[in-house]
C-alpha positions as CSV (number, residue, x, y, z in Angstrom):
1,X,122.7,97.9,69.3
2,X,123.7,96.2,72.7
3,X,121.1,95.7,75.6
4,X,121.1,97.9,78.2
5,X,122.7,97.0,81.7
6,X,119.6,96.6,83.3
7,X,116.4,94.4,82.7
8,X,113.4,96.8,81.2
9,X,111.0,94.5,82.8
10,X,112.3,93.9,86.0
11,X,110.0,95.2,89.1
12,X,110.9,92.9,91.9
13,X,112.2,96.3,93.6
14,X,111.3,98.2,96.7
15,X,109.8,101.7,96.6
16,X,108.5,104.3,98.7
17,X,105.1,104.9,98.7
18,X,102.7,107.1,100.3
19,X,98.7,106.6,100.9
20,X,96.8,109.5,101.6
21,X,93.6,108.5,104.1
22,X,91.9,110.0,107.3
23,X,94.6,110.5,110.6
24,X,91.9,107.3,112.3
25,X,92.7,105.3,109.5
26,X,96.6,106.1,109.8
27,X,96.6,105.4,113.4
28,X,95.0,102.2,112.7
29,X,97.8,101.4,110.0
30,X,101.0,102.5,112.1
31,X,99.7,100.6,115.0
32,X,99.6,97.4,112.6
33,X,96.6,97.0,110.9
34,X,96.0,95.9,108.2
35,X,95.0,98.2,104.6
36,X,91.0,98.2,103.7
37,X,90.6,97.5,100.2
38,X,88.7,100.4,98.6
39,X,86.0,99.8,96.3
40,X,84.5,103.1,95.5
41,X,83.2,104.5,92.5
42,X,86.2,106.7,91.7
43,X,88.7,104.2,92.2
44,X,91.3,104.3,89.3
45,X,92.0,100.9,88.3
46,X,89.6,99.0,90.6
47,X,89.8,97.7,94.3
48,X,92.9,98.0,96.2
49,X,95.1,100.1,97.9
50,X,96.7,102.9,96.3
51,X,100.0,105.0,96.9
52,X,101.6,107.7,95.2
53,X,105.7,106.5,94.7
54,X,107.2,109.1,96.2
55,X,105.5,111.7,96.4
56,X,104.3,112.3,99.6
57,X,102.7,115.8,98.7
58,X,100.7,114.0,96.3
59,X,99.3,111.9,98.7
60,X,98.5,114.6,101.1
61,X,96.3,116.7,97.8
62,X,94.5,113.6,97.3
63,X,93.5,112.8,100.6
64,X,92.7,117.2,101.8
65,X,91.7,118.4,98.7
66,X,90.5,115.8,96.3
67,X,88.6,113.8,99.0
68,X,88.6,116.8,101.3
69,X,88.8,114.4,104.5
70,X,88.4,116.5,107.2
71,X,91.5,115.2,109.3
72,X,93.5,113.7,106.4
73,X,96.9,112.3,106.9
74,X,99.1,110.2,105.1
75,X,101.2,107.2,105.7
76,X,104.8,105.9,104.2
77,X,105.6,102.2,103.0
78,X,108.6,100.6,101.6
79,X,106.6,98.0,99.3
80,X,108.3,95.2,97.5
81,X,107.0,95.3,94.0
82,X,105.9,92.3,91.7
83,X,104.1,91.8,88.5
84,X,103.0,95.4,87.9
85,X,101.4,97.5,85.5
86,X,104.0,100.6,85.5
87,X,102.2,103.6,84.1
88,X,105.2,105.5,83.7
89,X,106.4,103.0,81.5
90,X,105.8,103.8,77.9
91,X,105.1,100.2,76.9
92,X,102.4,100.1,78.9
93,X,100.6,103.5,78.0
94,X,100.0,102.3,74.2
């Protein structure tokens, strides 16, 4: 068996990502501020910003219906990835 073209492991790659939050907190971001760090109870995976890769729609659920924000919004990023924990990745689900 040969190795595929591509290296499995490799996520130095851009994406687009979408955070769903409040339309204050988006204005905030598109005029250049910086993201909060959540640390809320139902965070995932601990502190930190979160995105949905795109999927903007998912975003947009999690910010009106989930958190039910009453002027929700979300916001697009192109965001250079590094050492990450991809849970799409079979590997990493075990």
């Amino acid at each position: 068996m040969t190795d595929p073209p591509f290296d499995d492991h490799d996520d130095h790659r851009t994406i687009v990502a979408f955070h769903g939050t409040t339309a204050e907190i988006a204005g905030d971001l598109v005029d250049g501020q910086p993201f909060r760090v959540s640390s809320n109870s139902d965070d995932w995976l601990g502190s930190g910003a979160y995105f949905w890769e795109y999927a903007p729609k998912q975003a947009w659920w999690w910010a009106s219906e989930f958190k039910r924000y009453p002027r929700p919004a979300v916001v697009g990023a192109m965001i250079r990835l590094g050492n990450c924990f991809d849970l799409l990745d079979p590997t990493n689900v075990r």
